[in-house]
DRENPA-3360 file (N, C-alpha, C; in nm, 2 decimals, always signed):
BEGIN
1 = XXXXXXXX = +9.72/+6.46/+4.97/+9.66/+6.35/+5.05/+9.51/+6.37/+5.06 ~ +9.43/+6.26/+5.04/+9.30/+6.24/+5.03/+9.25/+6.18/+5.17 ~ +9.16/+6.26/+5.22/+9.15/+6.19/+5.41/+8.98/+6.20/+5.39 ~ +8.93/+6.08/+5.47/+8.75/+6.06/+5.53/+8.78/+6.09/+5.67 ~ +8.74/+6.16/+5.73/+8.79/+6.22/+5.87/+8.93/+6.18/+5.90 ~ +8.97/+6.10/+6.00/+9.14/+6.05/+6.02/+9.19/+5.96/+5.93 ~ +9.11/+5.89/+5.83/+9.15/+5.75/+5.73/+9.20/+5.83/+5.63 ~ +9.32/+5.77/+5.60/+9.37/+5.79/+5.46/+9.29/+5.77/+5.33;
9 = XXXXXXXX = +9.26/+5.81/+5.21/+9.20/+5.72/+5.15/+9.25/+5.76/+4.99 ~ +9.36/+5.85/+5.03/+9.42/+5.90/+4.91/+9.51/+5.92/+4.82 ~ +9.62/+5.88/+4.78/+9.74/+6.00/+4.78/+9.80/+6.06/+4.65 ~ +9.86/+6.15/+4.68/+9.92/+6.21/+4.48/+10.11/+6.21/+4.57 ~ +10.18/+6.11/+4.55/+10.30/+6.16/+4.58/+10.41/+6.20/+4.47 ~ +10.46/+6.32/+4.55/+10.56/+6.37/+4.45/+10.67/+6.43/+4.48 ~ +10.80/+6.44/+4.44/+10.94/+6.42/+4.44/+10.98/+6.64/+4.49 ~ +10.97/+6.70/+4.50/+11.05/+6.83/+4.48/+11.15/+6.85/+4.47;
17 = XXXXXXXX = +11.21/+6.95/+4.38/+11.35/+7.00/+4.32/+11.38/+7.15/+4.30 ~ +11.46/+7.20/+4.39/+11.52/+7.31/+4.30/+11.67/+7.32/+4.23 ~ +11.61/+7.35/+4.08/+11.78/+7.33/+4.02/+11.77/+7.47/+3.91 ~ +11.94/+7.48/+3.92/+11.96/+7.57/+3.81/+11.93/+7.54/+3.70 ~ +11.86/+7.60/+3.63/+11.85/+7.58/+3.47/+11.87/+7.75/+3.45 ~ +11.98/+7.72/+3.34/+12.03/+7.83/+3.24/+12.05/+7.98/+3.32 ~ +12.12/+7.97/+3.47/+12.15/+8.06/+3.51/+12.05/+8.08/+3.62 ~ +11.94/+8.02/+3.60/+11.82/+8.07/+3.72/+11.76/+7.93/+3.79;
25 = XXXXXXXX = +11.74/+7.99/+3.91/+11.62/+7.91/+3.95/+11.54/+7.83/+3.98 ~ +11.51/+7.71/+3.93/+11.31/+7.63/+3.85/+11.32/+7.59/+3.97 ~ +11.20/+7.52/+4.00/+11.14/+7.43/+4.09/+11.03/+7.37/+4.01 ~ +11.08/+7.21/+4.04/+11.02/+7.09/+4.00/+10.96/+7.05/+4.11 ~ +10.86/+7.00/+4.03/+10.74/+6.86/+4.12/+10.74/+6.76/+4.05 ~ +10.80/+6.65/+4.08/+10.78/+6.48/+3.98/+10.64/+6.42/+4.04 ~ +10.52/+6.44/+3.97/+10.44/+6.32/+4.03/+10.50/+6.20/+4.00 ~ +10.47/+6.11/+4.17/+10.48/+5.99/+4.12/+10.36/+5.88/+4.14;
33 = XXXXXXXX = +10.36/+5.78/+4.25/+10.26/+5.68/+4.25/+10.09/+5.82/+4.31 ~ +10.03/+5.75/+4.24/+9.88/+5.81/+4.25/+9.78/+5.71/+4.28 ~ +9.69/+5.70/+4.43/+9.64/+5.60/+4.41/+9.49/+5.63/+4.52 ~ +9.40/+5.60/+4.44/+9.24/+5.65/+4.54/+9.18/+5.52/+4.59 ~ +9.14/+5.52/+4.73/+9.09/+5.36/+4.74/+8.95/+5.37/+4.66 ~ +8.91/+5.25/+4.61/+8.78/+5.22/+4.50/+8.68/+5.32/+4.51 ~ +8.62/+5.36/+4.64/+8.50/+5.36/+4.70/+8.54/+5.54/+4.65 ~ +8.66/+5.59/+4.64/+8.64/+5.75/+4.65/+8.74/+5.78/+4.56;
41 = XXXXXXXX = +8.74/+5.70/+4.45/+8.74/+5.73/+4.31/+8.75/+5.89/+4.23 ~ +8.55/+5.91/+4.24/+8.57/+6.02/+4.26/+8.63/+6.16/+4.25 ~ +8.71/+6.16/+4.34/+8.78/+6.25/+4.39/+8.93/+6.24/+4.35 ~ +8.94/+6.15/+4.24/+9.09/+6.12/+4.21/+9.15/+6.24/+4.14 ~ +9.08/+6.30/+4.01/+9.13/+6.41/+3.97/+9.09/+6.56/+4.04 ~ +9.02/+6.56/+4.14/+9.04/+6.70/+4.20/+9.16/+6.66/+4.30 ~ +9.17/+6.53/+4.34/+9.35/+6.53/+4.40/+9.49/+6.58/+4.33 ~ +9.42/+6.55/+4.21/+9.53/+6.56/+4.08/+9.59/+6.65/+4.09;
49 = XXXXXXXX = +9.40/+6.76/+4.07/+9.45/+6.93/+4.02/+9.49/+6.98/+4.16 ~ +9.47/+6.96/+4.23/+9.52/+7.00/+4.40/+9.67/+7.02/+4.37 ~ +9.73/+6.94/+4.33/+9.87/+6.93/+4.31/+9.90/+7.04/+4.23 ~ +9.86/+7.02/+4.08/+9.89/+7.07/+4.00/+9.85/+7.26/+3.99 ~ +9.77/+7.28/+4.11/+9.74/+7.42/+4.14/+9.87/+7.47/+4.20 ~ +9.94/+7.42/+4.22/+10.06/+7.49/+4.29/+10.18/+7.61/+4.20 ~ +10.15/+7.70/+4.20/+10.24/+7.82/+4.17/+10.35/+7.77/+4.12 ~ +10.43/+7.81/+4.01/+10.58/+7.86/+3.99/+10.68/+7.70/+3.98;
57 = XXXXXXXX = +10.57/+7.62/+3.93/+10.64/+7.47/+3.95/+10.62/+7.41/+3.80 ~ +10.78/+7.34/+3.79/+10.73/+7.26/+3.60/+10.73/+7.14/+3.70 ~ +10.63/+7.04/+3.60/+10.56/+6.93/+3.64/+10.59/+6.81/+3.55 ~ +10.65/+6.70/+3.60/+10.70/+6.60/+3.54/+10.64/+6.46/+3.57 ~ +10.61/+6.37/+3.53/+10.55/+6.22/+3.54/+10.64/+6.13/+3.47 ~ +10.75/+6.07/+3.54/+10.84/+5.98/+3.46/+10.80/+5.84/+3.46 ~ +10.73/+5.82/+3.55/+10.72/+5.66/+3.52/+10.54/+5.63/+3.54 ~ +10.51/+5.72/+3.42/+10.35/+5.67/+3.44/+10.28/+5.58/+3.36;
65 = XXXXXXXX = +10.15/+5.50/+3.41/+10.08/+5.43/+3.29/+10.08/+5.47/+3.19 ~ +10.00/+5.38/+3.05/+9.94/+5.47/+2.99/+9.82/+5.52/+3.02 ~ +9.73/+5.49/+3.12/+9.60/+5.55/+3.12/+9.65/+5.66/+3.24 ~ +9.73/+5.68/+3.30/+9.80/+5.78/+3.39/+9.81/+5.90/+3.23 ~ +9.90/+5.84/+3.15/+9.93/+5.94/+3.03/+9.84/+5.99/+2.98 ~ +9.71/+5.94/+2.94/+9.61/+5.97/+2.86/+9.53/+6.06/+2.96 ~ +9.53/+6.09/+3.07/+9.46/+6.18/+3.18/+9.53/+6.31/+3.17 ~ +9.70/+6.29/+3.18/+9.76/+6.42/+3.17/+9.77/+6.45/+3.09;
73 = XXXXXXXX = +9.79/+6.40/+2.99/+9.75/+6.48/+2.83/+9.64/+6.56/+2.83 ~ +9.54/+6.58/+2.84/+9.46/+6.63/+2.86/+9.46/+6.78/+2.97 ~ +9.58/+6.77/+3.04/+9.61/+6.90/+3.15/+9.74/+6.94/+3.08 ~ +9.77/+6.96/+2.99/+9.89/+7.01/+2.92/+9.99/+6.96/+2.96 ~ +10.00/+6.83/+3.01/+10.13/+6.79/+3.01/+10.18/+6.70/+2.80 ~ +10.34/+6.74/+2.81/+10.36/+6.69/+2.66/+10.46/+6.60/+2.67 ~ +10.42/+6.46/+2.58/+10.55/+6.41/+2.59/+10.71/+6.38/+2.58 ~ +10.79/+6.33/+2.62/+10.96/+6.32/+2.58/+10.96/+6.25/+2.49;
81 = XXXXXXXX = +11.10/+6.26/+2.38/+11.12/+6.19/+2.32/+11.18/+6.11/+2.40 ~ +11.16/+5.98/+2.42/+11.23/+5.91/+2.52/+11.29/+5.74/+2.42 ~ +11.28/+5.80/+2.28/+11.36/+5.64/+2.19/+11.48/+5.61/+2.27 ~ +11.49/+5.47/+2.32/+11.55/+5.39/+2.33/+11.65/+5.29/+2.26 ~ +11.84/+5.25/+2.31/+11.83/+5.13/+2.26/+11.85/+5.04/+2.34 ~ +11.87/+4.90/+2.37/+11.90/+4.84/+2.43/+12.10/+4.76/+2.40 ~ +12.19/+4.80/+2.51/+12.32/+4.75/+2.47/+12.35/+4.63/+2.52 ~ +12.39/+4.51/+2.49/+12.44/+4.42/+2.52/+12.56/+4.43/+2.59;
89 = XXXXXXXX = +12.56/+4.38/+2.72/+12.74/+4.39/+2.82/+12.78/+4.21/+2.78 ~ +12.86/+4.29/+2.72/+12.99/+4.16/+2.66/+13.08/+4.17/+2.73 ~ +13.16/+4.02/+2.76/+13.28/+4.03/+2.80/+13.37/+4.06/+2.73 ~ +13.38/+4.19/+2.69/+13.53/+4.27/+2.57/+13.62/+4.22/+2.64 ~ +13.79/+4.17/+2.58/+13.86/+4.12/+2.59/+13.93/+4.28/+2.69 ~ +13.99/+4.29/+2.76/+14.06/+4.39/+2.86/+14.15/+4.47/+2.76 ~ +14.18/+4.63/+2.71/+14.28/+4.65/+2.66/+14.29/+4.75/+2.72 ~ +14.48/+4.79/+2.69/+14.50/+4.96/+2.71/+14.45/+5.08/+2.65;
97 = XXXXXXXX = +14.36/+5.07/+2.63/+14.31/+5.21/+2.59/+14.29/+5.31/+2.70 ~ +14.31/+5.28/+2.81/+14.32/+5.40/+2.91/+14.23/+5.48/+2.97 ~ +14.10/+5.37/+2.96/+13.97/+5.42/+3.05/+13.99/+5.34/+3.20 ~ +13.92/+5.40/+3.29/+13.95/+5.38/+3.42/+13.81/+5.34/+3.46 ~ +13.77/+5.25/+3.54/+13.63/+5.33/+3.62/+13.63/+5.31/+3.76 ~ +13.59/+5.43/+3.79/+13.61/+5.41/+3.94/+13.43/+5.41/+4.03 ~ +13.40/+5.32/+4.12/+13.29/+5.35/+4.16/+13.32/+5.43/+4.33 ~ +13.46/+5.39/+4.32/+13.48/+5.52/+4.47/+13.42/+5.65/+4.50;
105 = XXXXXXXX = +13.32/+5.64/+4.62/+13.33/+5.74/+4.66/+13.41/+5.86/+4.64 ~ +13.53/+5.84/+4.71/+13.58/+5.94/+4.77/+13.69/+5.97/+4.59 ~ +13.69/+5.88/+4.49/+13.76/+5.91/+4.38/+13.62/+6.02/+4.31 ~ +13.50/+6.00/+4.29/+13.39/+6.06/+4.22/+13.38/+6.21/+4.30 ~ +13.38/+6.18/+4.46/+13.38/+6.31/+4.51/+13.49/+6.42/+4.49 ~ +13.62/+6.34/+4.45/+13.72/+6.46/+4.44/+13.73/+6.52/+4.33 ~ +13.70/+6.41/+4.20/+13.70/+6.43/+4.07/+13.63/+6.55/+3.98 ~ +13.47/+6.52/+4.06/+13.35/+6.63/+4.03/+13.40/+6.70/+4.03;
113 = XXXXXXXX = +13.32/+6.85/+3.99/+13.33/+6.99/+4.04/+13.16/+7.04/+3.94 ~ +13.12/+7.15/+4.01/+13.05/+7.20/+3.97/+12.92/+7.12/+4.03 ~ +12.82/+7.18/+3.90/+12.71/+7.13/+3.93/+12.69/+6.99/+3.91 ~ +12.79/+6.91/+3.81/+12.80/+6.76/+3.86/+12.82/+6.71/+3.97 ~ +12.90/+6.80/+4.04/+12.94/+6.72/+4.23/+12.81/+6.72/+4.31 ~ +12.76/+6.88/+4.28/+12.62/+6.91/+4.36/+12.51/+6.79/+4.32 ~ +12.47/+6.73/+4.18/+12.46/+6.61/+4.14/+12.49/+6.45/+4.23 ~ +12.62/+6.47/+4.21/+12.61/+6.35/+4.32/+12.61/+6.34/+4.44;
121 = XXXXXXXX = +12.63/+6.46/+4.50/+12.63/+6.49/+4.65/+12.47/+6.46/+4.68 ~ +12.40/+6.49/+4.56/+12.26/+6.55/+4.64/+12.17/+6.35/+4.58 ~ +12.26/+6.28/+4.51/+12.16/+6.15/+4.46/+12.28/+6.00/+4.52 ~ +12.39/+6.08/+4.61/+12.49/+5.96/+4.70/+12.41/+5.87/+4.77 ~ +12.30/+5.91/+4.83/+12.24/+5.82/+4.86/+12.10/+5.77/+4.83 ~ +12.06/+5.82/+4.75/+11.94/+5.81/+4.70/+11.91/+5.65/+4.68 ~ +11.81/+5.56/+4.72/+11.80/+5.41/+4.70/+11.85/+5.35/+4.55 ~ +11.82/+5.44/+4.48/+11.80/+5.35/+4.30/+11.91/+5.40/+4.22;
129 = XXXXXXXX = +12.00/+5.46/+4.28/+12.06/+5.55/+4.18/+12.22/+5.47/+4.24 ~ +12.28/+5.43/+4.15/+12.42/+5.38/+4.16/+12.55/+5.50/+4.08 ~ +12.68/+5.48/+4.08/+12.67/+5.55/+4.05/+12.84/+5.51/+4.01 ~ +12.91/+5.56/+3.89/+13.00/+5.55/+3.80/+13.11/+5.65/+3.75 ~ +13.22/+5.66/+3.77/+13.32/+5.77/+3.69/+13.41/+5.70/+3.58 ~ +13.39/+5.73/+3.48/+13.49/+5.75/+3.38/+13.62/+5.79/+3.34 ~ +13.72/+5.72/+3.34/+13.82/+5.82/+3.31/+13.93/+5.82/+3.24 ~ +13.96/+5.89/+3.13/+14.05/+5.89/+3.03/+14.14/+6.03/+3.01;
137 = XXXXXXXX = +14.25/+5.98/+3.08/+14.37/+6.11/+3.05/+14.29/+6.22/+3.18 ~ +14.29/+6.32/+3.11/+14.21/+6.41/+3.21/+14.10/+6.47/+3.14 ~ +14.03/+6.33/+3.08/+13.89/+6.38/+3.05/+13.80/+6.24/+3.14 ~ +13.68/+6.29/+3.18/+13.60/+6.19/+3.29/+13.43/+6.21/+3.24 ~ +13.38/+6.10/+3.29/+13.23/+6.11/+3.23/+13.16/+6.06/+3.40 ~ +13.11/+6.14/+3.47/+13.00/+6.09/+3.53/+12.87/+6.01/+3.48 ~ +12.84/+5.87/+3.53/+12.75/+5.80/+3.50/+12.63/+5.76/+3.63 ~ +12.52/+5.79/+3.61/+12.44/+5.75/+3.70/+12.33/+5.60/+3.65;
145 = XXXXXXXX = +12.32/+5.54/+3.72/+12.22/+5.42/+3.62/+12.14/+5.35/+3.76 ~ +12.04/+5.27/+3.74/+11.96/+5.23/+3.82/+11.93/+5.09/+3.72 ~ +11.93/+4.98/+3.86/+11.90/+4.82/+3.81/+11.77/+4.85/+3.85 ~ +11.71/+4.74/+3.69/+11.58/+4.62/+3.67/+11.59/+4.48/+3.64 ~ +11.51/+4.42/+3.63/+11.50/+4.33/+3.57/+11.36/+4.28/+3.47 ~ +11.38/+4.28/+3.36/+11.28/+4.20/+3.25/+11.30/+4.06/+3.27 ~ +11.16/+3.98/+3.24/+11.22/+3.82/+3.25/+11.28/+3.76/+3.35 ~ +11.31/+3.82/+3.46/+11.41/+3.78/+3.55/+11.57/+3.80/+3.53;
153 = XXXXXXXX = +11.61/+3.87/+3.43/+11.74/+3.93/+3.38/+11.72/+4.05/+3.42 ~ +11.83/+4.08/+3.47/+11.87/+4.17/+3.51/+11.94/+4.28/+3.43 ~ +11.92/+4.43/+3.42/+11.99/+4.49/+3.33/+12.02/+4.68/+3.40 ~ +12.09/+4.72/+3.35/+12.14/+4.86/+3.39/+12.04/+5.00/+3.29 ~ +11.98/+5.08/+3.38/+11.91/+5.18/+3.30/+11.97/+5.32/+3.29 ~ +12.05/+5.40/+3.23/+12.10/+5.48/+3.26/+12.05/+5.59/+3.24 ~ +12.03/+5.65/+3.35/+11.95/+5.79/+3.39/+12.02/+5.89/+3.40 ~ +12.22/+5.96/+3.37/+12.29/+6.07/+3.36/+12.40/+6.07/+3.31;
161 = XXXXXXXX = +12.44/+6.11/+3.19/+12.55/+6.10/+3.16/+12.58/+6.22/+3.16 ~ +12.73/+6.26/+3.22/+12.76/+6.39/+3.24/+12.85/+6.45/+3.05 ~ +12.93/+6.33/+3.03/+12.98/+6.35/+2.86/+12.94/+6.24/+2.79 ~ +12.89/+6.26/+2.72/+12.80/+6.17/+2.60/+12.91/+6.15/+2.53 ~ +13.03/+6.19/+2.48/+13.13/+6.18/+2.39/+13.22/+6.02/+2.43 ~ +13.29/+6.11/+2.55/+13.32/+6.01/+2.67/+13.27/+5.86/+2.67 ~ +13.14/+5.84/+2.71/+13.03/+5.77/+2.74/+13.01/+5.68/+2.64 ~ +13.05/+5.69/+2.45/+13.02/+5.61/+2.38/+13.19/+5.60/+2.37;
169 = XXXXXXXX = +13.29/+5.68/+2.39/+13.40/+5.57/+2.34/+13.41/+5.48/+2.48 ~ +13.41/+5.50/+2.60/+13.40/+5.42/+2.66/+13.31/+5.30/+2.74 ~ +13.24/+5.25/+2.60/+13.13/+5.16/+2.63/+13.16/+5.01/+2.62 ~ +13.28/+5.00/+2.58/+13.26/+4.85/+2.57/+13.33/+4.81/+2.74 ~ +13.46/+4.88/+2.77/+13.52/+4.86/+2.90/+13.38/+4.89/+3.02 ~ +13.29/+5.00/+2.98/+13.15/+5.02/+3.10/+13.13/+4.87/+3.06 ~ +13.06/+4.84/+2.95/+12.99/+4.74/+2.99/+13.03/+4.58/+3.02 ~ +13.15/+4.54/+3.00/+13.25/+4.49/+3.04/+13.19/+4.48/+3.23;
177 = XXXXXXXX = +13.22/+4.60/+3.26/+13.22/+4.60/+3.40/+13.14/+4.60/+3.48 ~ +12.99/+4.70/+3.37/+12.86/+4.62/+3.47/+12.84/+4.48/+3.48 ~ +12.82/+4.37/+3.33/+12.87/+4.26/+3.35/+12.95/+4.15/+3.45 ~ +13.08/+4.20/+3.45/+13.13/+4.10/+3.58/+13.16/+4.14/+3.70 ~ +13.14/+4.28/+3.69/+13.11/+4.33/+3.83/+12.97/+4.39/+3.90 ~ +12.85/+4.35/+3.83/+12.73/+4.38/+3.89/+12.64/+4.28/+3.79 ~ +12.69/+4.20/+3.74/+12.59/+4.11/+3.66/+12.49/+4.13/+3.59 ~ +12.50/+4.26/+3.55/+12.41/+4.32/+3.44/+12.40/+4.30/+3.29;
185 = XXXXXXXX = +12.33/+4.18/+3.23/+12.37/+4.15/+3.13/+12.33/+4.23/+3.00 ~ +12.26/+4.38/+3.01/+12.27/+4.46/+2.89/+12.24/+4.61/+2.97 ~ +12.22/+4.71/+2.87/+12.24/+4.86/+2.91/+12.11/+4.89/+2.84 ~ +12.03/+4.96/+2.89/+11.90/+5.10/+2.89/+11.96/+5.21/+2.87 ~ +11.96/+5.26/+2.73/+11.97/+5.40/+2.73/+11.93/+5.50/+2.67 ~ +11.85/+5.58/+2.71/+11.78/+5.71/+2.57/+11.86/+5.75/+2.54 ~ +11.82/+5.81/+2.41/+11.88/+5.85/+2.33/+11.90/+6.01/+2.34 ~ +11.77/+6.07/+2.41/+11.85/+6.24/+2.47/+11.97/+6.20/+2.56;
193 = XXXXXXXX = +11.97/+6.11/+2.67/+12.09/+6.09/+2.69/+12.24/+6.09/+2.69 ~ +12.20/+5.98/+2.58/+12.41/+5.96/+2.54/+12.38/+6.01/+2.40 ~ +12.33/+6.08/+2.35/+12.33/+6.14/+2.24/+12.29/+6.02/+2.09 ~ +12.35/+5.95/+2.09/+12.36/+5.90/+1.93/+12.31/+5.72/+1.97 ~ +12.27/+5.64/+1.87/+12.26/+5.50/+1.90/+12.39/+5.47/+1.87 ~ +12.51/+5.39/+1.95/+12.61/+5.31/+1.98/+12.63/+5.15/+1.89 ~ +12.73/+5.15/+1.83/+12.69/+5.01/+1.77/+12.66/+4.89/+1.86 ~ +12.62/+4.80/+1.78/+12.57/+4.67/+1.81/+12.46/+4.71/+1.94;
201 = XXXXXXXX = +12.40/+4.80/+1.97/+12.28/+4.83/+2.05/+12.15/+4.78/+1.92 ~ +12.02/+4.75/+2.04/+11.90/+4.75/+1.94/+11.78/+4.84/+1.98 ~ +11.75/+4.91/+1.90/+11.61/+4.99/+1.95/+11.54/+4.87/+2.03 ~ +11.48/+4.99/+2.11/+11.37/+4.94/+2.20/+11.22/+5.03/+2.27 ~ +11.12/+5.00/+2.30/+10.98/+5.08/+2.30/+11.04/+5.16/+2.37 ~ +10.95/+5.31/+2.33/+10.99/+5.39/+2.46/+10.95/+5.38/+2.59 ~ +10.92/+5.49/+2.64/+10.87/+5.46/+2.79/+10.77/+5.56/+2.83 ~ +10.69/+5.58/+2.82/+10.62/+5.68/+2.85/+10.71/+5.83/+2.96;
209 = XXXXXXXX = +10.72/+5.89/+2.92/+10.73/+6.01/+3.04/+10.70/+6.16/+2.99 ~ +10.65/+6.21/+3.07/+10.57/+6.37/+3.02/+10.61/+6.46/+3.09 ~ +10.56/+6.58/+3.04/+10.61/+6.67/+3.16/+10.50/+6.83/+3.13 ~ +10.50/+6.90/+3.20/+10.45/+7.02/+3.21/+10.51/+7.14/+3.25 ~ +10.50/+7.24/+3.12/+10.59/+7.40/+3.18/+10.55/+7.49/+3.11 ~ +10.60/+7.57/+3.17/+10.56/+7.74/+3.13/+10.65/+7.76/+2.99 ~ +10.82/+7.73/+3.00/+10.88/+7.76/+2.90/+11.02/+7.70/+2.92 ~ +11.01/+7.58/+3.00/+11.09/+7.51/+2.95/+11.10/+7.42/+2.83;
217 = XXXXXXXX = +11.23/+7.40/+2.80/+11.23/+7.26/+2.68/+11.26/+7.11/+2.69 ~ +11.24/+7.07/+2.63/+11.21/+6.90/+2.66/+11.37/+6.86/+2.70 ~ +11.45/+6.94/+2.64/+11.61/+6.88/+2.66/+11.66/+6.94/+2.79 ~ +11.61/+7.05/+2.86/+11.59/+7.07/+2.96/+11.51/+6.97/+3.11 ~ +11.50/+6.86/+3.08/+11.42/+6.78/+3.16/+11.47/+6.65/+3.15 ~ +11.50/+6.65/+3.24/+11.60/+6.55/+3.30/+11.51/+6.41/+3.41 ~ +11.56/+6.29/+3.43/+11.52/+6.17/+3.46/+11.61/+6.14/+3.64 ~ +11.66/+6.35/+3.66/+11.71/+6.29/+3.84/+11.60/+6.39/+3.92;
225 = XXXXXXXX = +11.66/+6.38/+4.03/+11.51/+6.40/+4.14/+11.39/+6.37/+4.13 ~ +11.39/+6.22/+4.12/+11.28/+6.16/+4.08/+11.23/+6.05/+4.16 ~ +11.13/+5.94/+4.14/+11.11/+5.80/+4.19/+11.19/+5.75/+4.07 ~ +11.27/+5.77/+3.99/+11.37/+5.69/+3.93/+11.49/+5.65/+4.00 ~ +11.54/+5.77/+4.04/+11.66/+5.78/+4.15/+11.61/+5.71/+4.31 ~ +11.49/+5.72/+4.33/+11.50/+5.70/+4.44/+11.40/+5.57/+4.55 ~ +11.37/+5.52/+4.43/+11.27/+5.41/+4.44/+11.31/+5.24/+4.33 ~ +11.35/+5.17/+4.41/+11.39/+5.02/+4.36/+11.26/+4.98/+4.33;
233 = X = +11.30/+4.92/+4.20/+11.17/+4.84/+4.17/+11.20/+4.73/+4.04;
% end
């Protein structure tokens, strides 16, 4: 926070995380909105590095400008691959193939285990983050996604897939059901994500997002504990 005696005039806000990775530890910081009033400008990037002086922390920017990106580049932050495609939700005709989806609570809570439950326990209520189970036989795919709208259409961005395998055979019944049960007329999804482009999907621009670490890796860095999850927009 940037202060002229008691007046605000500043701010760097950002998300904190501690999560396992690979047996240990990390702690995350997501910058998110950054914003200096005109007059104390100035002082925007010693707010920056204020942040960024903080010990023992990997540093993420998921939903920045480009001129936000072209500042952290310059502080070692490096980009994601974040290629996109865009999926069309069709109304597929209903069959038995034996996927289920449940958006129940109390079915997603019993179903989890592991660090997927701690997952949804810790983003159940998070504003932006909705949230989906899959299920075929006794194989299940956790799905987390958050609505936008382009144009005034409305569409689903998917920010977790717990099985990518899962997740592409059961895409036409998903999208089937964001469609006539949430009115979402197509699907957002990267491609570190759900792994592979899905038929009848179409590439789409990426998105800017960056990150900063000592020795993590890009497939290591994930789109939850964020202003993605937790901020409508």
């Amino acid at each position: 926070m940037l202060k002229d005696g008691p007046r605000i005039v500043g701010a760097q806000l950002a998300f904190y995380a501690e999560r396992p990775v690979e047996g240990k530890l990390e702690r995350f910081c997501n910058l998110s909105a950054w914003y200096v009033l005109p007059g104390y400008r100035f002082h925007s990037i010693p707010l920056l590095m204020a942040v960024l002086a903080q010990d023992g922390y990997h540093f993420t920017c998921l939903s920045s400008s480009q001129d936000v990106a072209s500042i952290i580049a310059r502080l070692k932050f490096r980009p994601l691959d974040t290629s996109a495609v865009m999926i069309p939700n069709l109304p597929w005709p209903t069959r038995a193939d034996g996927t289920k989806i449940s958006a129940d609570p109390d079915v997603i809570g019993s179903t989890l285990t592991g660090a997927e439950l701690e997952l949804y326990h810790d983003h159940a209520h998070a504003l932006a983050a909705h949230h989906l189970l899959l299920l075929r036989g006794h194989d299940y795919c956790y799905v987390m996604y958050r609505e936008m709208r382009f144009k005034a259409l409305p569409f689903a961005v998917i920010l977790h897939v717990s099985n990518p395998e899962l997740f592409q055979h059961a895409l036409r019944p998903l999208s089937r059901h964001l469609l006539v049960h949430h009115q979402l007329v197509a699907t957002r999804a990267e491609l570190r994500t759900i792994g592979r482009r899905p038929p009848l999907s179409v590439k789409r621009n990426p998105w800017t997002k960056m990150y900063r670490s000592a020795h993590l890796e890009p497939g290591q860095i994930d789109d939850l504990y964020s202003e993605l999850v937790c901020v409508p927009w």
